[in-house]
C-alpha positions in Angstrom: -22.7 -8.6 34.0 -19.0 -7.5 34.1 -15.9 -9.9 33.6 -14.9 -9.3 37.1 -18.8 -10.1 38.5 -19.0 -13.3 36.8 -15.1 -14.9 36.7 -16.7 -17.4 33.9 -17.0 -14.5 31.9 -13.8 -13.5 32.0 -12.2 -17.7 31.5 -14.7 -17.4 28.5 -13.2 -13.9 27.1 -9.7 -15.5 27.3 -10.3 -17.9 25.1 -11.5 -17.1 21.4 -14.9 -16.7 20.6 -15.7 -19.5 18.1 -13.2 -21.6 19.9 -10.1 -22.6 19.0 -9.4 -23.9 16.3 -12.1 -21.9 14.2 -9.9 -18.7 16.0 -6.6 -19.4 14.6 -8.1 -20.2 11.7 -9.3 -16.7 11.6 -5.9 -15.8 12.0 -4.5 -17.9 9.9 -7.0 -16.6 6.9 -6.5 -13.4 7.8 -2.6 -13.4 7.4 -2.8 -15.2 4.5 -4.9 -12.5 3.3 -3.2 -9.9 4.3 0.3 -11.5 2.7 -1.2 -11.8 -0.7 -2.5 -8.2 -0.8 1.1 -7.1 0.5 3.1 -9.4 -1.9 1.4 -8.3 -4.9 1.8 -4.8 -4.6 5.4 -5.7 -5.0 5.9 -8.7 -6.6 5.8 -7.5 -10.1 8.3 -5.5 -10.2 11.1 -7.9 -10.8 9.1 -9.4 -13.4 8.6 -6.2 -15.3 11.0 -6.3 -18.4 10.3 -10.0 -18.6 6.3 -9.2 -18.9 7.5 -5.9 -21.6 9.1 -8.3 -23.6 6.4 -10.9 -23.2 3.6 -8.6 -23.8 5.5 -6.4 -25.9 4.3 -3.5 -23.7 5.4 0.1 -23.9 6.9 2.2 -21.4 3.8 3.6 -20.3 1.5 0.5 -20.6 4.1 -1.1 -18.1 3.9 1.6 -15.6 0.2 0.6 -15.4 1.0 -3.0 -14.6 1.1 -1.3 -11.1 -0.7 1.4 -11.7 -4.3 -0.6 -12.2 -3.7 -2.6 -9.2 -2.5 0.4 -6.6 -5.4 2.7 -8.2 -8.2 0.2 -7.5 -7.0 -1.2 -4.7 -6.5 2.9 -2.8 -10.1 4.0 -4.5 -12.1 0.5 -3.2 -10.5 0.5 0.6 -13.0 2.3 1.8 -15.8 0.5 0.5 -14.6 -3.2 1.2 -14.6 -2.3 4.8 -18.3 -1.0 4.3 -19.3 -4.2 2.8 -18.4 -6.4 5.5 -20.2 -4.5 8.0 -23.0 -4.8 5.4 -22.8 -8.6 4.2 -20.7 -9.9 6.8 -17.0 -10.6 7.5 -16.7 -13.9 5.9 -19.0 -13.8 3.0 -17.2 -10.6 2.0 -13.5 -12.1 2.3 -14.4 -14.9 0.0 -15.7 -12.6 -2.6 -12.5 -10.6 -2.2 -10.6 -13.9 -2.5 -12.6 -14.9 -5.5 -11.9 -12.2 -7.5 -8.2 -12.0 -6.4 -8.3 -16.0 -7.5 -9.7 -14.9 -11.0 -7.8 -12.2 -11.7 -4.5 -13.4 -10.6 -5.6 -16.4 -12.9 -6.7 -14.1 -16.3 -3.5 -11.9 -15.7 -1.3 -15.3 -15.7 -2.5 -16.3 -18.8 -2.9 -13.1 -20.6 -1.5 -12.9 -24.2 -2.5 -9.2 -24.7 -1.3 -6.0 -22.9 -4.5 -5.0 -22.0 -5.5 -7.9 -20.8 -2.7 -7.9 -18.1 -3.7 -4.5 -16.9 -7.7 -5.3 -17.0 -6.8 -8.2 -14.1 -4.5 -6.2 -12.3 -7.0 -3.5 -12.0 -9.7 -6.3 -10.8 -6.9 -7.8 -8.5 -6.8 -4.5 -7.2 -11.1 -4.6 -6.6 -10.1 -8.2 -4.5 -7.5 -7.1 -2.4 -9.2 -3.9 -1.5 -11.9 -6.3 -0.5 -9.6 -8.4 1.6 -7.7 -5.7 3.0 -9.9 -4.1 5.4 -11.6 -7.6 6.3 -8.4 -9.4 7.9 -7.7 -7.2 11.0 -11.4 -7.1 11.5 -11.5 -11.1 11.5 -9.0 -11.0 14.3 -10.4 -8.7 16.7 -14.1 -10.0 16.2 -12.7 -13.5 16.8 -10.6 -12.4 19.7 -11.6 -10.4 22.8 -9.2 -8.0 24.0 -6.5 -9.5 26.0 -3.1 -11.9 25.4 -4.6 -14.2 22.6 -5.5 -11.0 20.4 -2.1 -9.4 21.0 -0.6 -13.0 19.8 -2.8 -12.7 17.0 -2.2 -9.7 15.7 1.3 -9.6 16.4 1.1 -12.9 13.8 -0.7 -11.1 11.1 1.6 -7.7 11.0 4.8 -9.9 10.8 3.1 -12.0 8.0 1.9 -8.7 6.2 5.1 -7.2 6.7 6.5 -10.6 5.4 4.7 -10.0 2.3 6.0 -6.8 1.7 9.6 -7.7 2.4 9.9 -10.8 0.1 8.1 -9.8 -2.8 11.3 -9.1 -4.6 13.0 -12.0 -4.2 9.5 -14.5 -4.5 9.1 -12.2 -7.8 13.2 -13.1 -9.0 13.0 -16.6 -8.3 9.4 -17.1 -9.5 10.7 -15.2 -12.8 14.2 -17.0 -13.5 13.0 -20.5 -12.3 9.3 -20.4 -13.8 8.5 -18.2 -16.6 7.0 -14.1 -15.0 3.4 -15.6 -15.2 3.4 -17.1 -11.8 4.0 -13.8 -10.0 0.1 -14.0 -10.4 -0.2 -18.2 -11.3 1.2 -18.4 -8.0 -2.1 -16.7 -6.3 -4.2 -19.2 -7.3 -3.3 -22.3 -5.4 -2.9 -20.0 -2.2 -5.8 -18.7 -2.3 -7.8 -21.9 -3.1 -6.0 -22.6 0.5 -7.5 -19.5 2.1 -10.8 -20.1 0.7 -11.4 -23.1 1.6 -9.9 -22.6 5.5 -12.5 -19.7 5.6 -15.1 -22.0 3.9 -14.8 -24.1 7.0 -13.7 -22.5 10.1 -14.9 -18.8 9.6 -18.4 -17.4 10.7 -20.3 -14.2 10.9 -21.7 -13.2 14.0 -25.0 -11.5 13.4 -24.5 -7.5 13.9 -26.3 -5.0 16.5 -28.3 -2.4 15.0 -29.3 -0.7 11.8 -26.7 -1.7 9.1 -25.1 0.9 7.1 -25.6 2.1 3.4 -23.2 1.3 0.7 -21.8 4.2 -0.7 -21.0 2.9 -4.2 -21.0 6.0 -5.9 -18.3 7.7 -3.7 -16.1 4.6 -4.4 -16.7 4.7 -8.4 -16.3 8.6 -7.8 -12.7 8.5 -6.0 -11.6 5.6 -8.2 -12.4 7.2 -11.3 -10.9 10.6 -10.1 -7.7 9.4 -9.1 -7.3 6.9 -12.0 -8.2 9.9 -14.8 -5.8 12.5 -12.8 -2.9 9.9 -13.0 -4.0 9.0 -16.7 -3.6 12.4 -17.8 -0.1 12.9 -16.0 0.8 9.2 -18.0 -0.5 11.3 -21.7 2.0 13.9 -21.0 4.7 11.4 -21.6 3.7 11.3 -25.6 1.4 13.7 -26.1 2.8 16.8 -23.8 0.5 19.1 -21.4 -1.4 20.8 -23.4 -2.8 18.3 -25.8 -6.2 16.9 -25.6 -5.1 13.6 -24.8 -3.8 14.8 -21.6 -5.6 18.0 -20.6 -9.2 15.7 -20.9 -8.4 14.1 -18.4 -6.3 16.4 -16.2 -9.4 18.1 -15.9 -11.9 15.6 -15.5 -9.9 13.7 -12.2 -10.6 17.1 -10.2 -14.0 17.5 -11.8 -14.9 13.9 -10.7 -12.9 13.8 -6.9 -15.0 17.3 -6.2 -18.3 15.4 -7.3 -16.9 12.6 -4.6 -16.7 15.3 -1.8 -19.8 16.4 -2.6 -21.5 12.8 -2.4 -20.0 12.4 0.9 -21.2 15.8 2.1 -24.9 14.4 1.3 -24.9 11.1 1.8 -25.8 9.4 5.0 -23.4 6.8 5.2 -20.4 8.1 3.7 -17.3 6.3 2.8 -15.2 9.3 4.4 -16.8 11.4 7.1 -15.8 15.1 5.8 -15.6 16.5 9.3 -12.7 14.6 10.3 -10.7 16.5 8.0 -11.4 19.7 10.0 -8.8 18.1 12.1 -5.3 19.5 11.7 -3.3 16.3 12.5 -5.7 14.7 9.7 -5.9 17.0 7.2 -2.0 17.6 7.3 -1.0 14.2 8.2 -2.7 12.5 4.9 -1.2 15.3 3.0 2.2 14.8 4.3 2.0 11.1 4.1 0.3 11.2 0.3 3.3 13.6 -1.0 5.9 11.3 0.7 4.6 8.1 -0.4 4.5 9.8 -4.0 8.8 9.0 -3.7 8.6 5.9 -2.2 7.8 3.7 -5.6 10.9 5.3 -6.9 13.0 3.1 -4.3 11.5 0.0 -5.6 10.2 0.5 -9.0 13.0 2.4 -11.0 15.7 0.7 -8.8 14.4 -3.3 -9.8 14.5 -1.4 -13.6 17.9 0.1 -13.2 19.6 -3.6 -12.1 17.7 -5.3 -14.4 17.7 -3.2 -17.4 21.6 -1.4 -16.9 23.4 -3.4 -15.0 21.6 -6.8 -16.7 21.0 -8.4 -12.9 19.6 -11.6 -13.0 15.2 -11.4 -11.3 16.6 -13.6 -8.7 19.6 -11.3 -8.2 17.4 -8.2 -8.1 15.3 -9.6 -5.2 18.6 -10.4 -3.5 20.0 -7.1 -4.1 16.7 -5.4 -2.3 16.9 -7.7 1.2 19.5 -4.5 2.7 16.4 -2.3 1.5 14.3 -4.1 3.6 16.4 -4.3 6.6 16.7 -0.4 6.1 12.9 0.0 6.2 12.7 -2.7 9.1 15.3 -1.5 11.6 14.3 2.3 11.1 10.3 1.5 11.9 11.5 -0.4 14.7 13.5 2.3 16.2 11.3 4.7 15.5 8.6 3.9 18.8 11.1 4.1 21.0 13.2 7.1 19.5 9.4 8.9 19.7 9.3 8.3 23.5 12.2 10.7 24.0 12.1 13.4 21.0 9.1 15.7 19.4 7.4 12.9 16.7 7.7 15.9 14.1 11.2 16.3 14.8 11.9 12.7 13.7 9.9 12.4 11.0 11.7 15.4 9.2 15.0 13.7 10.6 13.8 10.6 8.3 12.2 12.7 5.7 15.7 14.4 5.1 17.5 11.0 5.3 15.5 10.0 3.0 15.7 12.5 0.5 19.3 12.7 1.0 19.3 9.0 0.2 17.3 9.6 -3.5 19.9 12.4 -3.8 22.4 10.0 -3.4 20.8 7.4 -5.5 20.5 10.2 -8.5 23.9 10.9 -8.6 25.7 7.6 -9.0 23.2 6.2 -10.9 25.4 5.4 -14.1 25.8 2.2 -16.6 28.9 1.2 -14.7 27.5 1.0 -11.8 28.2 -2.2 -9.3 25.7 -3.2 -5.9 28.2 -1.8 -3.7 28.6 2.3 -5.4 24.9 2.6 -7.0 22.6 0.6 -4.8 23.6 -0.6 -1.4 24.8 3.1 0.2 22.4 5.5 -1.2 19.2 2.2 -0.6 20.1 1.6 3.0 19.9 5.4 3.5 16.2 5.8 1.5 15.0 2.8 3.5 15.8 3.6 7.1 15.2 7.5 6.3 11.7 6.2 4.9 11.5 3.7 8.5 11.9 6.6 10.5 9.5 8.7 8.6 6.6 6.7 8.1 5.8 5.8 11.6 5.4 8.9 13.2 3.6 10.5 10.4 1.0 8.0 10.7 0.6 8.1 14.2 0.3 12.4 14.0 -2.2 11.9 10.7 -4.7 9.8 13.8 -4.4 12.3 16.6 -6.9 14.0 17.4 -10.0 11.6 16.4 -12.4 10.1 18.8 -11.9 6.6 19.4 -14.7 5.3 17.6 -13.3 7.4 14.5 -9.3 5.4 15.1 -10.5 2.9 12.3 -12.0 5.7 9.5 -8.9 7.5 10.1 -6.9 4.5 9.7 -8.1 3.7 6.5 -7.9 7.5 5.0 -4.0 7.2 5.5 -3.7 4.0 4.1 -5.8 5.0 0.9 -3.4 8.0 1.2 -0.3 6.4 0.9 -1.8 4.0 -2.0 -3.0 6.8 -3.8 0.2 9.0 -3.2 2.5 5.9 -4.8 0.3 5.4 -7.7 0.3 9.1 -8.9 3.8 9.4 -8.0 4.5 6.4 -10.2 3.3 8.3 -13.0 4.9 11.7 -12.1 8.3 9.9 -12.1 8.0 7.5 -15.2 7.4 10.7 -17.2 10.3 12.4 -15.7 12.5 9.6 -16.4 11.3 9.3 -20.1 12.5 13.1 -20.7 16.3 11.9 -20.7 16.6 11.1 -24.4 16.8 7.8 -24.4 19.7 7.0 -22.2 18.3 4.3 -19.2 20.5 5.3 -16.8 20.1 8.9 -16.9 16.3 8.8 -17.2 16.4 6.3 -13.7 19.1 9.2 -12.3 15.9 11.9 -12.9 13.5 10.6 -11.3 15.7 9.7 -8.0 16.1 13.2 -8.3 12.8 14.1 -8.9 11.9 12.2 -6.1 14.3 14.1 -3.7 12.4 17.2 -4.3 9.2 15.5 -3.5 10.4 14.0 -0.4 11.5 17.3 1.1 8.0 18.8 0.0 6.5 16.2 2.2 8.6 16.8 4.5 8.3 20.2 4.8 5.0 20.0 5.6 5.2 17.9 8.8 6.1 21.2 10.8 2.8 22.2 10.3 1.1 19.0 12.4 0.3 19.7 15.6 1.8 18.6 18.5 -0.4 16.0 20.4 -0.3 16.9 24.0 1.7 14.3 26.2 3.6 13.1 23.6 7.1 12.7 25.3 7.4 10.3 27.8 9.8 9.4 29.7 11.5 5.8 29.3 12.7 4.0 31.8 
């Protein structure tokens, strides 16, 4: 019987399904979730020089203090989302939790390099877990209607939150504390989460056959990506054609061609093959991965350049990046209504140029007498709201053309996109800064530059989306 047969139905359906208090508690996990996976992706980079000289880590074992988390966390996406379907919503979130919990605790107390970069890559395994679990707690908690809007609404401005303040939580955690609780911090939060979805979440019992786990594909994509990225990091000591780096240049294709082979054979498949027979998909992830390959440069070599050249303070570094994130905030906010008017692919390449125009920018004052207001606020704000403007319509052209029931796949292949796309680009620019001889500044200048060049690429290939039918409208 239909909502508007029955009007019980539809008081019951505005209110959330487990009730209450165990539905904002839902939310409540959820967000929380969603934060810490946010936060840590960029809370360590403040803290970065501090855990070099702590650990008394090289140039490219730093660079994979990020790298271990962003790889594992892109390459397991697909399959944390598979396993709640499988084992349920909330017994999956509190393994995710868990091993965020023990990670974030081994990488706090770490007293070897290694060990650092062993729990970020298993931090990586948790959030990629939680990731894919929190918007599904909301909408299986919450029918359609007000309360889920509210609800959602709640958890993107937390996530976003995340992203946004991981900077300045890193700086003061760093200069106040000690850079071990950028991860110690973790642990009492999510001991907090864990025990709200300990006693307030449930799993509703699921409708059909359940799917397969595809844990090969997930072992395959992770493995591919990580020994592609590897072998770009060798290059940095070693050169191209060493052993050292060519071993595993070849193996990451070898191995991500095994993975599309695995998902062409398997029944359930963490990545549907067909879809990318879809020009706005195939395109879109391509556009979005080489974009996103430039968009650690903002944070990553930026945070390095304050702290390292013009000796900023953590706390002062975090400051320093809040005009970034107003950048990034203001363009993605414009950018809906700016879409309603103009071609999507129109301003997406007028961000993508901003943008690039922005690293140019960034590359060329980039010196060691440098102050906030010549090398950092002018060319940042103009990489952020460039980056705003991009991001928004390139993700909504890499979903058009999929059914419905597809939306959530699709979803999730842009976001491993963009994951995967900042990770190798990581690499890609860490070597290119290490060619400058020595000299900091210069080495930070190349790979602004460098990530100029890859920024127009990106660009450039957003003419070649499609045009979804209908999509100006008028405003009125």
């Amino acid at each position: 019987m239909t909502a508007l047969q029955d009007p019980e139905s539809a008081v019951q359906a505005a209110r959330p399904r487990a009730g209450a208090t165990a539905g904002w508690a839902a939310v409540l996990a959820a967000s929380i979730g969603q934060f810490l996976v946010v936060l840590d992706i960029s809370v360590v980079n403040v803290a970065l020089p501090d855990m070099r000289s702590g650990l008394d880590l090289g140039a490219n074992a730093l660079q994979w203090v990020v790298n271990a988390y962003s790889l594992t966390f892109a390459g397991f996406l697909l399959l944390g989302g598979r396993a709640a379907d499988l084992f349920g919503r909330k017994r999956v979130f509190l393994l995710g939790v868990g091993l965020f919990f023990v990670a974030s605790l081994a990488g706090g107390l770490a007293t070897e390099g290694w060990m650092l970069i062993a729990a970020r890559a298993v931090q990586g395994v948790g959030a990629a877990i939680i990731a894919p679990v929190t918007l599904s707690l909301i909408t299986a908690t919450f029918p359609a209607g007000p309360a889920r809007t509210k609800a959602i609404a709640m958890w993107t401005a937390v996530g976003t939150a995340g992203g946004a303040t991981g900077g300045l939580v890193g700086g003061l955690l760093t200069d106040y504390l000690d850079w071990r609780w950028v991860l110690l911090i973790n642990v009492p939060v999510g001991i907090a989460v864990a025990v709200i979805a300990l006693l307030w979440l449930h799993d509703e019992p699921s409708d059909g056959p359940r799917p397969r786990l595809d844990l090969p594909g997930a072992v395959l994509v992770t493995a591919g990506v990580g020994a592609l990225a590897f072998g770009i990091g060798q290059t940095e000591s070693h050169g191209w054609t060493s052993a050292a780096s060519l071993v595993p240049l070849v193996a990451g294709p070898v191995l991500l061609a095994l993975f599309v082979a695995v998902e062409g054979r398997v029944r359930e498949p963490l990545v549907q093959l067909r879809l990318f027979r879809l020009r706005s998909v195939s395109v879109g992830n391509l556009a979005t991965l080489v974009s996103t390959m430039a968009g650690f440069a903002l944070w990553y070599f930026l945070s390095l350049y304050m702290q390292n050249v013009l000796h900023y303070s953590a706390v002062r570094t975090g400051v320093s990046f809040l005009p970034h994130t107003a950048g990034i905030i203001i363009g993605s906010k414009l950018a809906p209504p700016l879409m309603a008017r103009m071609d999507a692919r129109l301003l997406a390449g007028i961000g993508g140029l901003l943008a690039a125009a922005g690293f140019g920018w960034q590359s060329a004052v980039l010196d060691a007498d440098g102050t906030f207001l010549t090398a950092i606020l002018g060319p940042g704000v103009v990489m952020a709201f460039g980056f705003g403007l991009l991001m928004t319509p390139l993700v909504e052209a890499s979903t058009f053309g999929a059914n419905a029931s597809e939306a959530g796949a699709v979803a999730g292949i842009v976001n491993t996109s963009r994951t995967i796309g900042g990770a190798i680009g990581l690499t890609v620019l860490a070597t290119a800064a290490s060619k400058s001889g020595g000299d900091l500044a210069d080495g930070y200048a190349t790979a602004f530059l460098v990530a100029a060049v890859i920024t127009a690429a990106g660009t450039a290939l957003v003419a070649f989306l499609p045009r979804p039918q209908g999509e100006t409208r008028p405003v009125s």
